[in-house]
PyMOL Python script that loads the backbone (N, CA, C, O; Angstrom):
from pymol import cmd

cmd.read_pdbstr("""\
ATOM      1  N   UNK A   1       0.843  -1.181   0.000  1.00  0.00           N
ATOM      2  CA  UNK A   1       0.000   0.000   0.000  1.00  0.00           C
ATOM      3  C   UNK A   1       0.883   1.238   0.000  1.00  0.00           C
ATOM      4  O   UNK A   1       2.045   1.135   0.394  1.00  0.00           O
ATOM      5  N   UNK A   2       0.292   2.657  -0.512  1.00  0.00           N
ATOM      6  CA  UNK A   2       1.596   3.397  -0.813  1.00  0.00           C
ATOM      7  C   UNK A   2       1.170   4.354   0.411  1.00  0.00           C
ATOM      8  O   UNK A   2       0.132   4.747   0.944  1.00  0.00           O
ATOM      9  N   UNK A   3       2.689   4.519   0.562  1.00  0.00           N
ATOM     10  CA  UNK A   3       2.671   5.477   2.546  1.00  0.00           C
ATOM     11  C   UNK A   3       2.422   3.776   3.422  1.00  0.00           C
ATOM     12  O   UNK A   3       2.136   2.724   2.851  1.00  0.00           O
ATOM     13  N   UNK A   4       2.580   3.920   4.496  1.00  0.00           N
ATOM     14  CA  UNK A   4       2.386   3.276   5.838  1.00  0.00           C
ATOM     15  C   UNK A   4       1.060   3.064   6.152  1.00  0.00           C
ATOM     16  O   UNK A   4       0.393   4.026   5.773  1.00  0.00           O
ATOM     17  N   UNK A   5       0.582   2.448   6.535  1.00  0.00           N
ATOM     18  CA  UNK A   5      -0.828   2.425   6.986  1.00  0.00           C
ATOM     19  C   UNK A   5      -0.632   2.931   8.573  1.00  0.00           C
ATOM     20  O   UNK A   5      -1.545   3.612   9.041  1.00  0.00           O
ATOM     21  N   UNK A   6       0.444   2.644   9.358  1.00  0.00           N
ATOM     22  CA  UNK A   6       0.670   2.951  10.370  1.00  0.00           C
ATOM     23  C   UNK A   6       1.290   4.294  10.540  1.00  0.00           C
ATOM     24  O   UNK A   6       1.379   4.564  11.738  1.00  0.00           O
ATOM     25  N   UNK A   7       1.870   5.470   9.561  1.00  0.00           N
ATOM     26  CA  UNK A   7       2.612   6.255   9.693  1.00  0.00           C
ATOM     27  C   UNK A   7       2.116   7.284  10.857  1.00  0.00           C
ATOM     28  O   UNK A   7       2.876   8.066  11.429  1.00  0.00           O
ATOM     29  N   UNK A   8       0.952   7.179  11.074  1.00  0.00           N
ATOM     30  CA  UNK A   8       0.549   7.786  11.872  1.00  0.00           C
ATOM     31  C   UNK A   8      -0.020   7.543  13.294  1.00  0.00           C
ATOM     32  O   UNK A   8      -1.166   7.113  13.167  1.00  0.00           O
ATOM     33  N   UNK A   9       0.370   7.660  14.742  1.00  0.00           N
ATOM     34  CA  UNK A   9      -0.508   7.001  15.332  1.00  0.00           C
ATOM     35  C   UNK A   9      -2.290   6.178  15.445  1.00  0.00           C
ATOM     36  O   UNK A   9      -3.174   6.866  15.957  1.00  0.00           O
ATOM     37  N   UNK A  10      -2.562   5.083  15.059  1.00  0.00           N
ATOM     38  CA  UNK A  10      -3.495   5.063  14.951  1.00  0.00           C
ATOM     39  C   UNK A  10      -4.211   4.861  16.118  1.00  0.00           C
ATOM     40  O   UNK A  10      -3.582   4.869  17.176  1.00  0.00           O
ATOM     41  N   UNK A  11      -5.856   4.614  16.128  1.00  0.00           N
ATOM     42  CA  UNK A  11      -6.539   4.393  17.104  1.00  0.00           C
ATOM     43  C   UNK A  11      -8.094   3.813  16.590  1.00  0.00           C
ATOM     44  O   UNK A  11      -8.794   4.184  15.648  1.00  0.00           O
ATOM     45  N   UNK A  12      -8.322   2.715  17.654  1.00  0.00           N
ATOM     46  CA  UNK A  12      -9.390   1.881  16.997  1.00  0.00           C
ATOM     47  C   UNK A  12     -10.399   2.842  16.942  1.00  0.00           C
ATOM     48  O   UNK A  12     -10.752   3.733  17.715  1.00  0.00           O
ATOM     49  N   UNK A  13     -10.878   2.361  15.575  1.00  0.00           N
ATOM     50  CA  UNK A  13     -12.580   3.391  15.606  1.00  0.00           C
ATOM     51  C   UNK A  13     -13.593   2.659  16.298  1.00  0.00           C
ATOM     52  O   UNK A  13     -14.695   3.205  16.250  1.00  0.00           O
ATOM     53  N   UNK A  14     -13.540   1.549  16.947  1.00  0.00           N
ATOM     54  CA  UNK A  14     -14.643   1.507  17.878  1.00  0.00           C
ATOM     55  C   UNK A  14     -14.394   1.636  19.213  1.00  0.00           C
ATOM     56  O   UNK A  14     -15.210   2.241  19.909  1.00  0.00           O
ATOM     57  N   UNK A  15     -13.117   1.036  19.826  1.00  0.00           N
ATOM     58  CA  UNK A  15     -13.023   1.334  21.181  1.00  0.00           C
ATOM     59  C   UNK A  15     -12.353   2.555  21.483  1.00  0.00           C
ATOM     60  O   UNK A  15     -12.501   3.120  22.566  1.00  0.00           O
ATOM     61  N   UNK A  16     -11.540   3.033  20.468  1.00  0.00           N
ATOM     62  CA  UNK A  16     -10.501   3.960  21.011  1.00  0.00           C
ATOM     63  C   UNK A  16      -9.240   3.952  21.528  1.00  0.00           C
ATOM     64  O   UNK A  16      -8.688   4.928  22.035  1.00  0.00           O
ATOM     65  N   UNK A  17      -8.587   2.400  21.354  1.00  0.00           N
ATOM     66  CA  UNK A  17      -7.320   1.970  22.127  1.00  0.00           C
ATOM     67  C   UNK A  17      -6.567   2.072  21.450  1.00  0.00           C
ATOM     68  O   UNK A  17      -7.025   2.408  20.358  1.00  0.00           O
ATOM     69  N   UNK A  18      -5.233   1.935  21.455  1.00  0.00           N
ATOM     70  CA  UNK A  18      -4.349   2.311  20.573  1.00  0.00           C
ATOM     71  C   UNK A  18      -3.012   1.192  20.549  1.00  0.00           C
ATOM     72  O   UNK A  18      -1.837   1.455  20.293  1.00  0.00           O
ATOM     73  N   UNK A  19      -3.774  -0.477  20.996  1.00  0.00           N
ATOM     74  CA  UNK A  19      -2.884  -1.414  21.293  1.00  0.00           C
ATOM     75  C   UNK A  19      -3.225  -2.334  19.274  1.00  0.00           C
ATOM     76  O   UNK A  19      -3.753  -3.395  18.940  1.00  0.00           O
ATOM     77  N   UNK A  20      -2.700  -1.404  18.628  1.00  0.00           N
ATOM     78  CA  UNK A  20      -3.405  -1.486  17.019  1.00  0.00           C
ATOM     79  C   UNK A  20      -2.770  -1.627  16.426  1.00  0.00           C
ATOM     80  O   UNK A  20      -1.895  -0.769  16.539  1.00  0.00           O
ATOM     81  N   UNK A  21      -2.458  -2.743  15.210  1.00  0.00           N
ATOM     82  CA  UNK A  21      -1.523  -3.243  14.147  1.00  0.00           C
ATOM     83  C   UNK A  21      -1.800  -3.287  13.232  1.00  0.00           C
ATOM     84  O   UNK A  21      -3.018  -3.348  13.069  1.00  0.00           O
ATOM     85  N   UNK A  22      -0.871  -3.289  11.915  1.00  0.00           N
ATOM     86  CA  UNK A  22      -1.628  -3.223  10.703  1.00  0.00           C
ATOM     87  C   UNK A  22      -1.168  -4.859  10.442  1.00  0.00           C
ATOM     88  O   UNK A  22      -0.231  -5.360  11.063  1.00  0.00           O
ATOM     89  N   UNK A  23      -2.075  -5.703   9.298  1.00  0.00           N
ATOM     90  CA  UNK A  23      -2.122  -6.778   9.066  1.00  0.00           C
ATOM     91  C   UNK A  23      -2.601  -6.958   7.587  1.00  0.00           C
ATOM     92  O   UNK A  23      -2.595  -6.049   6.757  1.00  0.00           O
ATOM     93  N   UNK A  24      -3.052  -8.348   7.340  1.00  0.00           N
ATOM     94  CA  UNK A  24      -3.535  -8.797   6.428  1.00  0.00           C
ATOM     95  C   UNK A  24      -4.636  -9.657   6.502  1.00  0.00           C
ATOM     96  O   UNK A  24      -4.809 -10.533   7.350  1.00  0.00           O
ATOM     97  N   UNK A  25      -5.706  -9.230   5.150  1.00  0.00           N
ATOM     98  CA  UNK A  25      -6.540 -10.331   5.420  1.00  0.00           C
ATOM     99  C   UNK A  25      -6.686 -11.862   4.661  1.00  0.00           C
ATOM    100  O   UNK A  25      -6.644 -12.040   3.444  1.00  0.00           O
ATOM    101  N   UNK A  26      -6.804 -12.544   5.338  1.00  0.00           N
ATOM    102  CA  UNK A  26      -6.609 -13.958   4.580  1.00  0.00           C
ATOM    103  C   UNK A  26      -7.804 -14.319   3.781  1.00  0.00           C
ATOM    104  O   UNK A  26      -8.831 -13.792   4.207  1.00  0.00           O
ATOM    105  N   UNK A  27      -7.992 -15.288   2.443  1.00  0.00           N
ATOM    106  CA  UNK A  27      -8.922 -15.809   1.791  1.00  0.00           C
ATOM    107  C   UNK A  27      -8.301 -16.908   1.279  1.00  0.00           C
ATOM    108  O   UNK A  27      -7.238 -17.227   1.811  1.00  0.00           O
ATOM    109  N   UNK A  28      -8.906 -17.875  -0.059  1.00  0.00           N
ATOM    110  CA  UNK A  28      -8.434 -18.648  -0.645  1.00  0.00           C
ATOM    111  C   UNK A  28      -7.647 -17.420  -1.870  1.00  0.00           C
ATOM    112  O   UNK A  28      -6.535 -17.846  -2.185  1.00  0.00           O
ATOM    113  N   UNK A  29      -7.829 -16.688  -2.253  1.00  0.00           N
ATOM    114  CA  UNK A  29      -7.104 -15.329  -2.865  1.00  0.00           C
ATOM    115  C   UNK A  29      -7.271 -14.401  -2.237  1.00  0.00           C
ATOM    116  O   UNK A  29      -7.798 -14.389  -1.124  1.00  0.00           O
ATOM    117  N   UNK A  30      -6.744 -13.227  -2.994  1.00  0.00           N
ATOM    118  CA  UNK A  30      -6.452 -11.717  -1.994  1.00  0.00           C
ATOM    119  C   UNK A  30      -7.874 -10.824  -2.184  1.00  0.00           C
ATOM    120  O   UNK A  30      -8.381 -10.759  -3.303  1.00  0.00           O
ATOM    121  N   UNK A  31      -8.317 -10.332  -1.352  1.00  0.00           N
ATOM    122  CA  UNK A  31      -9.307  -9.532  -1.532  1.00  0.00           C
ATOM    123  C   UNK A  31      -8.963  -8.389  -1.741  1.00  0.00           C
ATOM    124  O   UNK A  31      -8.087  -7.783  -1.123  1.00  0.00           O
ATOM    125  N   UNK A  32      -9.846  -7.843  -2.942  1.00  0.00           N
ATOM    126  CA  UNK A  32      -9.734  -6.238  -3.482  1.00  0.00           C
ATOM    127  C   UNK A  32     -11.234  -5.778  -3.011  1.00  0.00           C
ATOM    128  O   UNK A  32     -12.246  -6.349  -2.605  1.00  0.00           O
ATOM    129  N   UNK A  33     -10.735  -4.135  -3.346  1.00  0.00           N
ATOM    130  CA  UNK A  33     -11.836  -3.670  -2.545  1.00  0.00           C
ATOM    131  C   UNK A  33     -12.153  -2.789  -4.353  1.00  0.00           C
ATOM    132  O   UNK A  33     -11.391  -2.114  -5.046  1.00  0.00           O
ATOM    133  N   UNK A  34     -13.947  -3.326  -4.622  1.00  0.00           N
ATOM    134  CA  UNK A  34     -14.405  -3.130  -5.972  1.00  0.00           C
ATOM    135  C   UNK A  34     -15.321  -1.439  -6.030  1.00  0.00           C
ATOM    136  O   UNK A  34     -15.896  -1.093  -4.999  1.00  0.00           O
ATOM    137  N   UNK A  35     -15.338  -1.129  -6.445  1.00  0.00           N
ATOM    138  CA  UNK A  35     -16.585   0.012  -6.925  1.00  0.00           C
ATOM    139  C   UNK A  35     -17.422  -0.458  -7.418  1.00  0.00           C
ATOM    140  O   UNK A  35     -17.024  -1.235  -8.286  1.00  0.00           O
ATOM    141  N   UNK A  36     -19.179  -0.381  -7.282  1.00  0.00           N
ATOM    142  CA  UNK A  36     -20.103  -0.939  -7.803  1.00  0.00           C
ATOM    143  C   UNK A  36     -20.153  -0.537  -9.289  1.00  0.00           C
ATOM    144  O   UNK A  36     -20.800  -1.126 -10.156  1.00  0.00           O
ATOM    145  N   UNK A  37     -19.260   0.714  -9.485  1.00  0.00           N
ATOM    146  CA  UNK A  37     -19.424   1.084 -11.226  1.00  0.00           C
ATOM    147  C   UNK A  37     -18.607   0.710 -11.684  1.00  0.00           C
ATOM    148  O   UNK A  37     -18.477   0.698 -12.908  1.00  0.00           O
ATOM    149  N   UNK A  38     -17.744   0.262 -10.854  1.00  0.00           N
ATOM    150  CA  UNK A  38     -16.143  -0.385 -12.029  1.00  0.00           C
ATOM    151  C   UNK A  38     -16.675  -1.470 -12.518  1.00  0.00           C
ATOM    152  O   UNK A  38     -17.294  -2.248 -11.792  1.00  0.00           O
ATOM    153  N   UNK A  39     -16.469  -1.722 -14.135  1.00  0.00           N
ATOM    154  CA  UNK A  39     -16.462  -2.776 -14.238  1.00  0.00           C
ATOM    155  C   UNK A  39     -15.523  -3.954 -13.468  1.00  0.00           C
ATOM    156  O   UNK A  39     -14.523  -3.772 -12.774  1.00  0.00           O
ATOM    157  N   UNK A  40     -16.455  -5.735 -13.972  1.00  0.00           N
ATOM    158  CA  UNK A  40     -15.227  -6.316 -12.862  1.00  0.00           C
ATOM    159  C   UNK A  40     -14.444  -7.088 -13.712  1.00  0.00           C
ATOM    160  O   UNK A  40     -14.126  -8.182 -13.246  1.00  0.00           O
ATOM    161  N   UNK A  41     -13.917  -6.740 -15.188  1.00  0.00           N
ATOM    162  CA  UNK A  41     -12.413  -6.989 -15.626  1.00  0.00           C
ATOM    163  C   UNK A  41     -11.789  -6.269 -15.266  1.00  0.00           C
ATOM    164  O   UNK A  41     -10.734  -6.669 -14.774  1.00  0.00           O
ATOM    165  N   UNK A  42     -12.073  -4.714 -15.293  1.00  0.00           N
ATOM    166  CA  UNK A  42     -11.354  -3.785 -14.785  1.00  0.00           C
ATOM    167  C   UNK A  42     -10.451  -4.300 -13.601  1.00  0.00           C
ATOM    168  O   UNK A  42      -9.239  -4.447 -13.755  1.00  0.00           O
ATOM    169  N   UNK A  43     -11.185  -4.605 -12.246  1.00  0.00           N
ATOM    170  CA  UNK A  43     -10.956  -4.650 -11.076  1.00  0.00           C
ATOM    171  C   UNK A  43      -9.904  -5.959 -11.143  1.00  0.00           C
ATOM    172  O   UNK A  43      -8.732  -5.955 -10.766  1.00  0.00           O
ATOM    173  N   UNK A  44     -10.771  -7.261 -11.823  1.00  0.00           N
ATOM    174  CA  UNK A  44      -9.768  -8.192 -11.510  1.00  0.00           C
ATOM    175  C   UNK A  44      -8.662  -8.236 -12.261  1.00  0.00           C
ATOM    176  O   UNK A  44      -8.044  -9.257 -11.958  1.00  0.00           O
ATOM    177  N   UNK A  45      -7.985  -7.487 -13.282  1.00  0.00           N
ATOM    178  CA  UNK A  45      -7.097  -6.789 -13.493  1.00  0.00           C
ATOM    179  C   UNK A  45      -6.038  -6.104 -13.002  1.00  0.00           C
ATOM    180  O   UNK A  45      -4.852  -6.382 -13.179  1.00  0.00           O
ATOM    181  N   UNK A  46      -6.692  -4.794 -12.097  1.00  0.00           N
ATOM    182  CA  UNK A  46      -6.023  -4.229 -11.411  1.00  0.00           C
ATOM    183  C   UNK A  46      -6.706  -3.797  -9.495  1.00  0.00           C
ATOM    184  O   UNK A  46      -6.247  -3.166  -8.543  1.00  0.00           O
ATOM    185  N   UNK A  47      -7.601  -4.342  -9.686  1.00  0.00           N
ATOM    186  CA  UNK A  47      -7.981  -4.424  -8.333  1.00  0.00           C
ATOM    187  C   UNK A  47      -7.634  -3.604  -7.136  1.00  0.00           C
ATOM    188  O   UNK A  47      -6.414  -3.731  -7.233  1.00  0.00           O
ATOM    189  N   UNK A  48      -7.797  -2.855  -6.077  1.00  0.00           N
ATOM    190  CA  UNK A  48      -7.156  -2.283  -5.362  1.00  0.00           C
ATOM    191  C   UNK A  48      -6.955  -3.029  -4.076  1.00  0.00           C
ATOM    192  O   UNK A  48      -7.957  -3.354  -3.438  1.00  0.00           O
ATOM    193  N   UNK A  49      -5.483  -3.403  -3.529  1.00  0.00           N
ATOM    194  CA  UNK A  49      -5.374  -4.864  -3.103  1.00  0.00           C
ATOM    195  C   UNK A  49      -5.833  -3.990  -1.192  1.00  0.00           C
ATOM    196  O   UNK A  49      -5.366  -2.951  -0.725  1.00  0.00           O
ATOM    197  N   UNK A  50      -6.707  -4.809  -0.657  1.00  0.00           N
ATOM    198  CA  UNK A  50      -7.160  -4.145   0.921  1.00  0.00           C
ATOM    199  C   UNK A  50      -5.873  -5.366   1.716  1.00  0.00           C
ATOM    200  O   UNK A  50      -5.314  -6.457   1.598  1.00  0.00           O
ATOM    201  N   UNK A  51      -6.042  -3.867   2.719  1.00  0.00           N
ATOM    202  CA  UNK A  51      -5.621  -4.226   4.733  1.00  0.00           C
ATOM    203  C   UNK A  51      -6.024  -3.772   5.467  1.00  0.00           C
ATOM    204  O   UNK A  51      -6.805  -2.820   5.480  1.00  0.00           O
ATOM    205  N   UNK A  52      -5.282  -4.744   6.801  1.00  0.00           N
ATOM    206  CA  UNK A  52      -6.531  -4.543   7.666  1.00  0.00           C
ATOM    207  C   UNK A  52      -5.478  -3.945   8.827  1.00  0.00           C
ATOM    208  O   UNK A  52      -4.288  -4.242   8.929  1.00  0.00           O
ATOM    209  N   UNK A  53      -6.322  -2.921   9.768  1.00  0.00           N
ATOM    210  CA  UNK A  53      -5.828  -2.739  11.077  1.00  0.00           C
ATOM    211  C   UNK A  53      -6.334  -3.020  11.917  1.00  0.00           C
ATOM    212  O   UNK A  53      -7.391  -2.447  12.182  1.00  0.00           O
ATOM    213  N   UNK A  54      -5.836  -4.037  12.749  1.00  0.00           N
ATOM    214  CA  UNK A  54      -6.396  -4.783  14.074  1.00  0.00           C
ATOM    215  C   UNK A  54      -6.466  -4.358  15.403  1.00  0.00           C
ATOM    216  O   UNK A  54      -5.401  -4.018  15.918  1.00  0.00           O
ATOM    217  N   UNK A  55      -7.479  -4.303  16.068  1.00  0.00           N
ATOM    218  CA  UNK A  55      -7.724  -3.982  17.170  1.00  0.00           C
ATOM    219  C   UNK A  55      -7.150  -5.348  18.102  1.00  0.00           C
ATOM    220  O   UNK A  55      -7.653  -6.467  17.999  1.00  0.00           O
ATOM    221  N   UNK A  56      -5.815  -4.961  19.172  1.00  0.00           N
ATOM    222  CA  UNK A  56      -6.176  -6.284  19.918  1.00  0.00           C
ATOM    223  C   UNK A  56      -6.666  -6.224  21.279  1.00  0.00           C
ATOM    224  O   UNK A  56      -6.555  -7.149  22.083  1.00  0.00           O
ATOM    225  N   UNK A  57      -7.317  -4.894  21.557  1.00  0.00           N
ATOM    226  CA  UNK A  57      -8.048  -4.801  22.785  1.00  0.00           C
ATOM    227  C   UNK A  57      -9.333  -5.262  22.523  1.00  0.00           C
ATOM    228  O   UNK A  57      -9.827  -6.044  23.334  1.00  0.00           O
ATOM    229  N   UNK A  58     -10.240  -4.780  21.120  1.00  0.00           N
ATOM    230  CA  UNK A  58     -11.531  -5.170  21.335  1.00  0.00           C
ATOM    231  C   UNK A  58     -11.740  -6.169  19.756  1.00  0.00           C
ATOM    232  O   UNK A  58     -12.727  -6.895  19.644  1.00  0.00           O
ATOM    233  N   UNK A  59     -10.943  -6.095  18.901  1.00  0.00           N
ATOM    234  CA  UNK A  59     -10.806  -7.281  17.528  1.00  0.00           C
ATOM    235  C   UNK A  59     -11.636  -6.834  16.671  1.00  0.00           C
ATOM    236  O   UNK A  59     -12.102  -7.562  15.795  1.00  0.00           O
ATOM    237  N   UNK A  60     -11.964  -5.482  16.806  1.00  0.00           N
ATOM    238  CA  UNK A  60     -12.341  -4.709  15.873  1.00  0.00           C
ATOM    239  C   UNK A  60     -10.812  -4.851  14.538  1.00  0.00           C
ATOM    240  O   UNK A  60      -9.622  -4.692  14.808  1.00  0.00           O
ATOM    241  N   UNK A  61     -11.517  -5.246  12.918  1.00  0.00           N
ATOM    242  CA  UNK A  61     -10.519  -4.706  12.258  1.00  0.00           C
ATOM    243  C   UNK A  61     -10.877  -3.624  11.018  1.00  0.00           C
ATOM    244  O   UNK A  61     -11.754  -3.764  10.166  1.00  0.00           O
ATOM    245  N   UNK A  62     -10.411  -3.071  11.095  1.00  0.00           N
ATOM    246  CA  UNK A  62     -10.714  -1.373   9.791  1.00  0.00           C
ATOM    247  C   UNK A  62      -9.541  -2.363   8.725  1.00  0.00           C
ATOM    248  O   UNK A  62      -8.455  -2.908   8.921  1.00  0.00           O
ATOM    249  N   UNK A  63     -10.760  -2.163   7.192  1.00  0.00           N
ATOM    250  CA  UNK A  63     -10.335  -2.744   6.390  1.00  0.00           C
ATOM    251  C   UNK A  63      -9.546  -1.097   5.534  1.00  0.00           C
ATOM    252  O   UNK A  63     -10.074  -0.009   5.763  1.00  0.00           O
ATOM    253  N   UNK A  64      -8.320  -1.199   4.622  1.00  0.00           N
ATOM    254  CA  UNK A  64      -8.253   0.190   4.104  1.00  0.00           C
ATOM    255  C   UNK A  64      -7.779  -0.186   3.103  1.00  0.00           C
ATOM    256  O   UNK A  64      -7.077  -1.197   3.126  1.00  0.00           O
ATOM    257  N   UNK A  65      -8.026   0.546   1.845  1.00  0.00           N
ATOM    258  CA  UNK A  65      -7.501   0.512   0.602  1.00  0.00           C
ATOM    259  C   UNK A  65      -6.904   1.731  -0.016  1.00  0.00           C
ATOM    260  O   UNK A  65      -7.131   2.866   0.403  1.00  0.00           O
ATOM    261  N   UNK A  66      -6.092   1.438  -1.080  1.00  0.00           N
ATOM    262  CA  UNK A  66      -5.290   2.488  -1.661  1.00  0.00           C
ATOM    263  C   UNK A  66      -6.792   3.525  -2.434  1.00  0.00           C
ATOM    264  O   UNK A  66      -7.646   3.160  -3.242  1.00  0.00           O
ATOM    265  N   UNK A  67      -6.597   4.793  -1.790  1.00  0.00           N
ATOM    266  CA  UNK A  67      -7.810   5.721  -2.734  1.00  0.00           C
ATOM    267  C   UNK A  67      -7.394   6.039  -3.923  1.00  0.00           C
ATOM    268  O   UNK A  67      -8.259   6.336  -4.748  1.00  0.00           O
ATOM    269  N   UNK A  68      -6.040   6.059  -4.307  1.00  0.00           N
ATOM    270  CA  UNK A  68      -5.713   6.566  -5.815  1.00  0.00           C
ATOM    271  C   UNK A  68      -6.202   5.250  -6.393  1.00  0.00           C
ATOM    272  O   UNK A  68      -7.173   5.508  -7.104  1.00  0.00           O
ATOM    273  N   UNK A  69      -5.982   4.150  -6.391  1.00  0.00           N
ATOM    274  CA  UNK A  69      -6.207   3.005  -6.802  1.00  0.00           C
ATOM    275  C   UNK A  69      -7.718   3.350  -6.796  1.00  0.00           C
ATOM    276  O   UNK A  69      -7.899   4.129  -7.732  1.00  0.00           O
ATOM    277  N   UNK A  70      -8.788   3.128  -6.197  1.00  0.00           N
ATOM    278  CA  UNK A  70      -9.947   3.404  -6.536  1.00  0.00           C
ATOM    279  C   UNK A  70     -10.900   4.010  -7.095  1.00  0.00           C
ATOM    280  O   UNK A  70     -12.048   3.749  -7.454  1.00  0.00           O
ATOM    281  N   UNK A  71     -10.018   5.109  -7.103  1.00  0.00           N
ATOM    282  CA  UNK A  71     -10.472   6.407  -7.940  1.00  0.00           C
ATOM    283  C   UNK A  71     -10.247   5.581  -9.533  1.00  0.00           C
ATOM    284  O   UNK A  71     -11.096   5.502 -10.421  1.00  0.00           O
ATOM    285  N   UNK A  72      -9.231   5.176  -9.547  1.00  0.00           N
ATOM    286  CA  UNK A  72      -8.621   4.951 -11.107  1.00  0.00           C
ATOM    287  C   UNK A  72      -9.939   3.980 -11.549  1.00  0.00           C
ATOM    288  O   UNK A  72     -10.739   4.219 -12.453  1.00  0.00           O
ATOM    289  N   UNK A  73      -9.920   2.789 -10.619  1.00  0.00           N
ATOM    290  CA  UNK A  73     -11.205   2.145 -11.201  1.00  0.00           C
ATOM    291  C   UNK A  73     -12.423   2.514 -12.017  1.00  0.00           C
ATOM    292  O   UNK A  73     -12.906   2.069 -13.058  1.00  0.00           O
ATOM    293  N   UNK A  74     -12.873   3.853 -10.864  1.00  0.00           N
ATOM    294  CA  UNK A  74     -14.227   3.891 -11.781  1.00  0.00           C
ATOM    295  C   UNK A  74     -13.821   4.452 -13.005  1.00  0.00           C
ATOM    296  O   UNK A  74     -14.308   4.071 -14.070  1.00  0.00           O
ATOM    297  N   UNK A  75     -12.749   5.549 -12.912  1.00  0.00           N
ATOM    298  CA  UNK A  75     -12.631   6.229 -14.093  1.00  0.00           C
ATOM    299  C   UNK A  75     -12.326   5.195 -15.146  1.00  0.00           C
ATOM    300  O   UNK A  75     -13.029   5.459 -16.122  1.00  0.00           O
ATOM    301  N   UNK A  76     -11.815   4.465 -15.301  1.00  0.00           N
ATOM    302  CA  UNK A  76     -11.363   3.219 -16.478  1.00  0.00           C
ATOM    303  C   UNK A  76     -12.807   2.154 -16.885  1.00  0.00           C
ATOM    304  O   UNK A  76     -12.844   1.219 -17.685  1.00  0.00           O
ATOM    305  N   UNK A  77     -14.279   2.894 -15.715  1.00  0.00           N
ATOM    306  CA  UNK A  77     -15.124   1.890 -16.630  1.00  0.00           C
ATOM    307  C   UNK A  77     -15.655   2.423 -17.208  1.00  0.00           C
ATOM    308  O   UNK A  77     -16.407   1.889 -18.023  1.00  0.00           O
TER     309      UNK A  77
END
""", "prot")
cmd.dss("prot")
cmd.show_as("cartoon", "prot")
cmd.util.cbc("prot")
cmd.orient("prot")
C-alpha cells in the first residue's frame, strides 16, 4: 500500500485503544476492494489490493484501501 498504513498514530474506531496493528486479510485469494461502477475486468485486473488494522483490545478490524487506486477504477469503466 503506498505510505504506511501505520505512519501515523493510529486508534481503533470503535473502542478507542491504541494497542493497534496493521495486518492482512486472509482468503483462498487476496481480496480487493471493488466500486459498484467499475467494471469487474477492470478490477480483476487491477484491483485495489485491501488491509486490515487490528484492534487487539476489542478485535475490531478497519479494512483500508489504496484511494488513488480506486479512484482509477471507476474512471477506467
Amino acid at each position: 500500500m503506498k505510505g504506511d498504513v501505520m505512519s501515523e498514530e493510529k486508534k481503533c474506531l470503535k473502542c478507542g485503544g491504541t494497542n493497534v496493528e496493521p495486518g492482512g486479510l486472509q482468503s483462498t485469494g487476496k481480496i480487493y476492494a471493488r466500486p459498484y461502477k467499475a467494471k469487474l475486468e477492470t478490477v480483476l485486473m487491477t484491483g485495489a489490493l485491501v488491509h486490515g488494522i487490528m484492534c487487539f483490545d476489542c478485535g475490531h478490524i478497519e479494512m483500508v484501501a489504496e484511494p488513488d487506486k480506486l479512484k482509477s477504477l471507476t474512471k477506467a469503466s
